[in-house]
N, C-alpha and C positions, 0 to 999 in steps of 0.2 A: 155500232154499240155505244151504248152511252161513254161519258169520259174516264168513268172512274173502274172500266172493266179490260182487264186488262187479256183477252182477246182479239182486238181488232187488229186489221189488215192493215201495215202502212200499205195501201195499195199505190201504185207509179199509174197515172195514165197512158192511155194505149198507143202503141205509134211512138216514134220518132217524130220531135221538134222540126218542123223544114221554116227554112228563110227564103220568103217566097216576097216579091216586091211587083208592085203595078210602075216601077221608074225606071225601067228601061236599060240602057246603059251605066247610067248612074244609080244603078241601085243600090252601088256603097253609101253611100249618103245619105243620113236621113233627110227623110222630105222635111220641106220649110228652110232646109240652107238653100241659099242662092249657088246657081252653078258658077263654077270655074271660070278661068278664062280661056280656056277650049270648047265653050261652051258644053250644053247637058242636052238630052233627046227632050225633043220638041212637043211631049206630054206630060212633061214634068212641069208641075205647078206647086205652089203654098197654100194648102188649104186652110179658109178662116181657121179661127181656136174654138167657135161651135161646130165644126164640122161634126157629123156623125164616121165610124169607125170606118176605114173603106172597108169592104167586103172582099178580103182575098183569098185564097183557098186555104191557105192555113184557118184565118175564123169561122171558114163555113165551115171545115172538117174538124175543128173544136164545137160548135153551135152544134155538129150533127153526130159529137159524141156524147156531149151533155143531153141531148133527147133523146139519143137511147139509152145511156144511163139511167134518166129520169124513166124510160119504159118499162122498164128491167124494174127499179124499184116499187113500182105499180102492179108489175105481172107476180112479185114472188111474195107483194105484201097480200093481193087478192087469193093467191094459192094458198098464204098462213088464215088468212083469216077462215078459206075455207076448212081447212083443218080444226080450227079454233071453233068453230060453230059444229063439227060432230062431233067434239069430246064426250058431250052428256054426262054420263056416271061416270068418267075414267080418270079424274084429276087424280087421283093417288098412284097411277101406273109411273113404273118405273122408265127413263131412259136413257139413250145412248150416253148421255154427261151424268157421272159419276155422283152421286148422290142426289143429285135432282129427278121430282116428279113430275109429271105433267104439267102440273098447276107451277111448282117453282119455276119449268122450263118458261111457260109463257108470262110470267109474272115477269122475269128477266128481261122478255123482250118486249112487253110491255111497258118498263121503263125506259130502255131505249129510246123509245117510242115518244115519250112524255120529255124526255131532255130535248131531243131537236127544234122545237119552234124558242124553247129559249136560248138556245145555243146559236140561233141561225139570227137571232129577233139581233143578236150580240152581247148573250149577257156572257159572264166567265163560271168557270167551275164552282169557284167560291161563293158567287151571289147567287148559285141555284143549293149549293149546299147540300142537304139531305132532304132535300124535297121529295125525293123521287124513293127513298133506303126504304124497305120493308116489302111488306103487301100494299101494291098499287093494284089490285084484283077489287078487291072487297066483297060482296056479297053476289056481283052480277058480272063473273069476270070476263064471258064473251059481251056483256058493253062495254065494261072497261078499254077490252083489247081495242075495239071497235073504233068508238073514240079517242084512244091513241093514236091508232093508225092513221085515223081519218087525217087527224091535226097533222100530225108528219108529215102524210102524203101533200096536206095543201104547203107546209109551209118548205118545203122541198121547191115545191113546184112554182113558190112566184115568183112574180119577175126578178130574174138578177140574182133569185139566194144562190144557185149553183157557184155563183164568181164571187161570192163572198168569201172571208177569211172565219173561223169560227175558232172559239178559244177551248182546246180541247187537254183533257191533264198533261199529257203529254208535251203542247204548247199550240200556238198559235200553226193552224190547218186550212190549207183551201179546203173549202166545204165541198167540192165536187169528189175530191178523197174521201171526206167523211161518208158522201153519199155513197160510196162505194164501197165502203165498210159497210154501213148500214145494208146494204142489198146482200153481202159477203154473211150477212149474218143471217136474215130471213130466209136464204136458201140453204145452208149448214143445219141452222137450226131448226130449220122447214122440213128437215130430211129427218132428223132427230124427231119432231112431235110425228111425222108419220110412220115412221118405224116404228116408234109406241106403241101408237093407235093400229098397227097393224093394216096400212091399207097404201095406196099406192104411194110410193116414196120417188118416183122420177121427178130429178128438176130441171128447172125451166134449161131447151138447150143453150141457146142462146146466151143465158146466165153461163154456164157450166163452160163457156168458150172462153167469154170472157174475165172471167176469175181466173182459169187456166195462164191467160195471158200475164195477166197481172201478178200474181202468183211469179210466174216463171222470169216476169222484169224484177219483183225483190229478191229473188234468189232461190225462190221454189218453195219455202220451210219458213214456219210459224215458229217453231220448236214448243215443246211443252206447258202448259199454263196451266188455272183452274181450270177454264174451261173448254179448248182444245187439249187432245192427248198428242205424242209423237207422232208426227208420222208415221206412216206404214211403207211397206215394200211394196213395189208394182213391176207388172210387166209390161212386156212391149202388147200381148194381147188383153190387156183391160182396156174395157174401153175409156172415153173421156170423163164422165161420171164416175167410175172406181176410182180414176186416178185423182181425182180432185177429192174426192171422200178421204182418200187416203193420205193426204196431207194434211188434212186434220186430224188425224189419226182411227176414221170410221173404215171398216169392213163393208162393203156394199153387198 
């Protein structure tokens, strides 16, 4: 969600932290001290100060939650857009967020949209201002959305934005959180423009898992805002999708 919308997910990423070391017995130690005088395991070295990152399991299982991340973002921004391309006549249709229409719905997340590559580029809330406040639609609002998305999806994706820090109202954010706001939001409000439009509302499962997860590392509850309502009640027989709907406060 953009910064100034006060919706979004502090999401926690997935997994427990592990402290995993390629140093052997000495693995209390950071590398680059010289060993003791009981000496250290005989693959322990100081690597130059260009060395590249070693590769241990903890980075690979960080590297290969940031790409599905990044997939996830891809899979539920292609299912909005597909939505956003059979509106036709319907921008005045009422939906599941409380005064908004069709057209308000996606005009919202088409700002969104339009704040990331400055947010990611490193500008702050302040120097993007109200750039983005009103109708960011205008006259052709599936290009608009189109090319919001498009910009997002690239500047998500290059090198290194994920492990960047981005300045959001809130304060300074790793941006792989933000990304995961952002996805938390295209699938919520993905569900929202297809309810609307009356046609199939399942989302991505994969997404629907991992929100779950996330979700349930902050405490389970968004509580009330503009744009999420309360939670709702669940049971132990909803499936995974009621239940996630239901913590934004949607009926599935």
């Amino acid at each position: 969600d953009h910064p100034l919308c006060s919706c979004q997910l502090h999401a926690l990423p997935r997994g427990a932290a592990r402290a995993l070391s390629v140093y052997g017995v000495n693995a209390a130690r950071p590398p680059g001290i010289p060993p003791g005088p009981h000496g250290g395991h005989p693959r322990e070295t100081v690597a130059p100060p260009d060395a590249p990152p070693v590769a241990t399991p903890a980075r690979r299982e960080h590297a290969e939650d940031m790409d599905e991340l990044l997939e996830l973002h891809r899979v539920n921004a292609d299912r909005f857009t597909g939505l956003v391309s059979h509106i036709a006549d319907k921008w005045d249709l009422p939906t599941p967020c409380d005064e908004w229409s069709v057209r308000d719905l996606v005009n919202h997340l088409t700002a969104e949209q339009l704040w990331a590559p400055r947010l990611l580029a490193g500008h702050t809330v302040a120097e993007v201002g109200d750039a983005f406040d009103g109708d960011v639609l205008g006259d052709d609002p599936v290009a608009s959305w189109r090319s919001a998305m498009s910009a997002a999806l690239e500047a998500f994706a290059a090198d290194g934005a994920v492990t960047r820090t981005v300045s959001l109202s809130r304060g300074p954010t790793p941006a792989h959180e933000y990304l995961e706001e952002m996805v938390m939001d295209l699938a919520i409000h993905g569900w929202d423009l297809a309810h609307a439009l009356g046609v199939d509302d399942a989302i991505d499962p994969a997404t629907v898992d991992r929100l779950l997860v996330a979700l349930s590392n902050s405490g389970g509850s968004l509580g009330p805002n503009a744009y999420f309502k309360a939670p709702l009640p669940t049971t132990e027989d909803d499936d995974e999708q009621t239940r996630l709907l239901a913590l934004f406060g949607r009926r599935a």
